[in-house]
DRENDO-1510 file (C-alpha; in Angstrom, 1 decimal, always signed):
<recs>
REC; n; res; u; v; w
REC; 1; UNK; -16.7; -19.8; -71.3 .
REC; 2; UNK; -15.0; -20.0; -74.6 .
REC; 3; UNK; -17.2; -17.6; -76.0 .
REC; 4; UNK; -16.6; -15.0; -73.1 .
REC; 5; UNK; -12.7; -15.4; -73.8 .
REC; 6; UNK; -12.8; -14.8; -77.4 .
REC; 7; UNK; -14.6; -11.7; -77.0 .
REC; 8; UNK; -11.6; -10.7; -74.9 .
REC; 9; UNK; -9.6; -11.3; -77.5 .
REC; 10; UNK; -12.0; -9.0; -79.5 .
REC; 11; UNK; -14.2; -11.2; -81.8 .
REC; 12; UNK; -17.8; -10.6; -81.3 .
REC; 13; UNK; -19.5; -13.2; -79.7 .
REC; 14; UNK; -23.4; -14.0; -80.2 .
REC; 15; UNK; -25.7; -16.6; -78.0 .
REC; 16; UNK; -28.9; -17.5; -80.0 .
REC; 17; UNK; -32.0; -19.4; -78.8 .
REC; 18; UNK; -34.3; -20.9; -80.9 .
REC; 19; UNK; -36.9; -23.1; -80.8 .
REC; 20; UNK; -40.8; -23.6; -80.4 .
REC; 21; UNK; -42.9; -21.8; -77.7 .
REC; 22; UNK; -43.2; -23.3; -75.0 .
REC; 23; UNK; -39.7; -25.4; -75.4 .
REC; 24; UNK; -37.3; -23.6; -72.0 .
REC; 25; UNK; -35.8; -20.4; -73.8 .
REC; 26; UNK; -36.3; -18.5; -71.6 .
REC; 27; UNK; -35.7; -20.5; -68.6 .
REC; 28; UNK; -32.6; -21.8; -70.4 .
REC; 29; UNK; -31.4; -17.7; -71.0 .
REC; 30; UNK; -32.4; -16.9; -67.6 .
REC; 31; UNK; -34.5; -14.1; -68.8 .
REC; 32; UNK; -37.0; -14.5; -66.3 .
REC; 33; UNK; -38.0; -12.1; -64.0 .
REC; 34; UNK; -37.6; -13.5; -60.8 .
REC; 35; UNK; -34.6; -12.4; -59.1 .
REC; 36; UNK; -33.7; -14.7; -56.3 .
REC; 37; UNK; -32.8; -17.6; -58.5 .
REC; 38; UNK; -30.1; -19.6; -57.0 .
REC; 39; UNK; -26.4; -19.6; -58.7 .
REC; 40; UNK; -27.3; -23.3; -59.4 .
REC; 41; UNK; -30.9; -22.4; -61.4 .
REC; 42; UNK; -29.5; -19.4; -63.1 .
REC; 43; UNK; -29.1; -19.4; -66.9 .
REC; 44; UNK; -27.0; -18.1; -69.8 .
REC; 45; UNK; -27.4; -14.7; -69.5 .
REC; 46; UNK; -26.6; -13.8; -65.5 .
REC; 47; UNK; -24.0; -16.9; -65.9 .
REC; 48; UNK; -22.1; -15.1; -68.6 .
REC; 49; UNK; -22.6; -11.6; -67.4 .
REC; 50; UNK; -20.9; -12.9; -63.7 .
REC; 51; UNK; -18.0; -14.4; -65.6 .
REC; 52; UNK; -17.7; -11.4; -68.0 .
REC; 53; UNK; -16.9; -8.9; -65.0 .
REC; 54; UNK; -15.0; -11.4; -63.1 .
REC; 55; UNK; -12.3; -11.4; -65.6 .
REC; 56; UNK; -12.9; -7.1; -66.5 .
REC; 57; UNK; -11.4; -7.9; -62.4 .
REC; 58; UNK; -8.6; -10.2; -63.4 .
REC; 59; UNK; -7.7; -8.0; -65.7 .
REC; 60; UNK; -7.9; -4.7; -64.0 .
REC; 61; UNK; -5.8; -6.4; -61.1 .
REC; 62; UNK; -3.1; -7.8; -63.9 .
REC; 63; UNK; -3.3; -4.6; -65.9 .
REC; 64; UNK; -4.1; -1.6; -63.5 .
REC; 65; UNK; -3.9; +1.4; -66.4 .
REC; 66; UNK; -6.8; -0.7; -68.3 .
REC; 67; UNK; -10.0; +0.1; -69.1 .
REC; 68; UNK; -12.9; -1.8; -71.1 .
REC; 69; UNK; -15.8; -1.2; -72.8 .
REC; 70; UNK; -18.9; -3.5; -72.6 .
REC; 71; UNK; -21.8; -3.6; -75.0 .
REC; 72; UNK; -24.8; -5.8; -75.3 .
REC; 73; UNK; -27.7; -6.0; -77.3 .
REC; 74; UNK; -30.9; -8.2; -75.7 .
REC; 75; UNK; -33.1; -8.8; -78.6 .
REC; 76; UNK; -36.4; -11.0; -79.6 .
REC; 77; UNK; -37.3; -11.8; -82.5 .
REC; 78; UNK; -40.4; -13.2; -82.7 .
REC; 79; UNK; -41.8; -14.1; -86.9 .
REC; 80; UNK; -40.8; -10.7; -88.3 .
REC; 81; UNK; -40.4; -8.6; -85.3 .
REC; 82; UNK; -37.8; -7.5; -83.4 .
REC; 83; UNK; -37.7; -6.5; -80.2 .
REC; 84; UNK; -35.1; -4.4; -78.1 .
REC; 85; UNK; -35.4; -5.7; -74.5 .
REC; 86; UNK; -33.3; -3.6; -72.7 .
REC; 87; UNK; -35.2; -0.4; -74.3 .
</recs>
């Protein structure tokens, strides 16, 4: 939640996993590919996304002649390779 704030406040913000195959990442990022996951099993990613446009609302309702602009980047990188997931 911290990090969500602060890249309201304009600092980029950055969520890395790492670890050994095998050890949750994915289940911990929520980057699987079921979608009927319950709010309760959900991970990083669809946790942070959901609070990310809950306060674009906030703010749109506090600030009506605002707009925002919202980037991501969903990368692996896996021994010297990098991979663009949402390409």
């Amino acid at each position: 939640v911290d990090l969500v704030h602060s890249a309201f406040e304009g600092f980029n913000a950055t969520i890395l996993a790492y670890g050994q195959t095998g050890s949750g990442k994915t289940w911990t990022m929520g980057s699987s590919s079921d979608l009927a996951v319950n709010q309760y099993n959900q991970g990083i990613i669809p946790r942070v996304i959901r609070h990310i446009f809950d306060l674009v609302e906030e703010k749109e309702n506090e600030y009506p002649n605002s707009s925002y602009k919202i980037q991501v980047q969903f990368l692996e990188i896996y021994g010297e390779d990098i991979k663009d997931l949402l390409d």
